[in-house]
N, C-alpha and C positions, 0 to 999 in steps of 0.2 A: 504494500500500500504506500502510494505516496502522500507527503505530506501538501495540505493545500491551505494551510491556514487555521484560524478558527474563525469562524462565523454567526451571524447574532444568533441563531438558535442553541451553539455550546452555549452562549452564556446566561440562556434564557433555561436553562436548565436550574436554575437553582433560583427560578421564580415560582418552583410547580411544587404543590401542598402535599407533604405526605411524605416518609421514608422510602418506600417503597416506590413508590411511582417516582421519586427525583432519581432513587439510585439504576431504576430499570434504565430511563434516561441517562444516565452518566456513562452506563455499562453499554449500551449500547451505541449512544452519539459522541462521546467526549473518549474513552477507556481506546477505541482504536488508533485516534490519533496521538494519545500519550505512550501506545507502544511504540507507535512508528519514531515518534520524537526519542524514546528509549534505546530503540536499536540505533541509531544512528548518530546520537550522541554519549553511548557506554564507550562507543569505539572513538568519537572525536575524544572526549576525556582520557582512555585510553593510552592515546597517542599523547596527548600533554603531559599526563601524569608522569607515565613511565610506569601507570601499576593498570591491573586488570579492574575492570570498570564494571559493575551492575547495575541493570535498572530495576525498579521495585516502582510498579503505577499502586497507588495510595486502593485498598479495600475496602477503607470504613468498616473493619468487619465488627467494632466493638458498639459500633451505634447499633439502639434498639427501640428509640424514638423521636429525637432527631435529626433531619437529613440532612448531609455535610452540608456547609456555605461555601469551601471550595474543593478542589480536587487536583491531583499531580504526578508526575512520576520526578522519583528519587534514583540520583546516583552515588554507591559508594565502591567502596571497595571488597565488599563482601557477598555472597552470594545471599546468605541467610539475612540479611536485612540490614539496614541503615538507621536507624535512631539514635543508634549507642557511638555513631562514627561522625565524623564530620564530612558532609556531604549537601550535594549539588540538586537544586531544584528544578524543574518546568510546572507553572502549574496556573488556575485560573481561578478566581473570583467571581461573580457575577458584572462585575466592574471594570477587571482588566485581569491581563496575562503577567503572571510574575515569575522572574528566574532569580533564586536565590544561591546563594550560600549559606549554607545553615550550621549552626550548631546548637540542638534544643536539648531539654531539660534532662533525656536520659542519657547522656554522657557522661561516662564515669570521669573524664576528666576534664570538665569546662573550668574548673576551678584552676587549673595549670592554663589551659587553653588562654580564659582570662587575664591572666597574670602575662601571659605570654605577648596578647595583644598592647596590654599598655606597656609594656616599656618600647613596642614598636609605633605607640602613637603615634608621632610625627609622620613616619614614612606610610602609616596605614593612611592618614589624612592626607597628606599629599598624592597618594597614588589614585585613590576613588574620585572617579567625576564627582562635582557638585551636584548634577540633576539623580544621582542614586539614592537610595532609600536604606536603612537601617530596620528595623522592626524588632523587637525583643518578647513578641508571640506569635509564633507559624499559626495560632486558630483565628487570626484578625486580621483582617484588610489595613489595620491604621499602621503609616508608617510617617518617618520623619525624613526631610532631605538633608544628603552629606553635606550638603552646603551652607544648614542652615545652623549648624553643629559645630557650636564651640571647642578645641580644646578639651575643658572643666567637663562636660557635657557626655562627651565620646569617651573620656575615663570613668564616669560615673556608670555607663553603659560598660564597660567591659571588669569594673570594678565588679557590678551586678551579677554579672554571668558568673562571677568567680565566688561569690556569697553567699547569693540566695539560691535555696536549693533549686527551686522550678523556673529559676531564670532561665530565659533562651537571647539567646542573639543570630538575626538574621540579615545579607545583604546583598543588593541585589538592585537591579531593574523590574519598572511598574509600565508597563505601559496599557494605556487605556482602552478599551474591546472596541473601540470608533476608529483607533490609528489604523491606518491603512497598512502598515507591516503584517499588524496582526491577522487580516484576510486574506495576508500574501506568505504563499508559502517559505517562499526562497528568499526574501527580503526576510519576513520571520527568523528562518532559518541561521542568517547571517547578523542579526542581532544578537541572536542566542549564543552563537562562536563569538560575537564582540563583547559580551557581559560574560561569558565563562573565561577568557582570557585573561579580563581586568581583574576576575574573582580568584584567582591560579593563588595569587601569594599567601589569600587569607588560608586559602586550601594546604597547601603545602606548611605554613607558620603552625595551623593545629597538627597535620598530620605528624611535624614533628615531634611534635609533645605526645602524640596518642601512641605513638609508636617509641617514645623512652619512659613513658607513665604505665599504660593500660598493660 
């Protein structure tokens, strides 16, 4: 299958009442093209990393009443699942399309991770465009821009990750389900390799730590 986008109906999917009816719809309109985005970007990661890549499209299987508000496929490095590792997003909203870089709450070592990221402050802040996004809950749409981010601010945020147990820290590109990338396959495409690129250093600064800690 190729990839062609997404289109107003993926994201109208998480306007429809009921568990069961939004997930029939996800599995069946949304879940083919996050494998296709899966195959095709385990192997682009792959090739950047230097490690074998998996993708894991998100199952919701623990919901039993209400139905996800968005939906993804995850890349790590493991075959048996991603939560516990720091790892690579595609995923959607009802609002827009998001690729992150993640490290959430069940990492055994975001606490190292944390520590890790602030004393590279400066170069984390210089490296990230200003129009990128932060988030510190993968379950919310609400994010903050790098640009708008002090300093005092972006240490307080990686302080967090490092302290509080169910802290997460997420970063990444937002783009809006109207931009025209988003309905275009290969323009899509070529964003996703232009925000996993810029993403490469946060990926590699954790994996260091996960790989002398975990």
């Amino acid at each position: 299958m190729s990839f062609n986008g997404f289109c107003k109906d993926d994201f109208r999917v998480f306007a429809i009442e009921g568990l069961d009816a939004r997930m029939d719809e996800i599995k069946n309109r949304v879940q083919p093209k996050l494998h296709t985005l899966g195959e095709e970007f385990s192997r682009y990661l792959a090739e950047k990393t230097g490690q074998e890549m998996y993708y894991h499209v998100a199952k919701h299987a623990r919901r039993t009443v209400n139905p996800p508000k968005d939906t993804w496929v995850a890349f790590a490095n493991n075959k048996r699942g991603y939560k516990m590792l720091p790892h690579f997003q595609i995923g959607l909203f009802r609002t827009h399309v998001f690729v992150w870089f993640a490290v959430i709450y069940e990492s055994p070592v975001k606490e190292k991770i944390g520590e890790a990221f602030a004393e590279q402050l400066q170069e984390i802040k210089l490296h990230i465009p200003s129009s990128y996004q932060w988030s510190v809950d993968h379950t919310k749409p609400d994010t903050v821009d790098h640009g708008h981010l002090s300093d005092e601010t972006l240490r307080e945020m990686f302080h967090r990750l490092a302290k509080v147990k169910k802290a997460e820290l997420l970063c990444g590109m937002n783009l809006p389900s109207e931009d025209p990338a988003v309905k275009d396959g290969r323009l899509l495409t070529e964003k996703i390799k232009e925000a996993f690129n810029i993403l490469l250093p946060l990926y590699h600064i954790s994996m260091r730590v996960y790989e002398n800690e975990a």
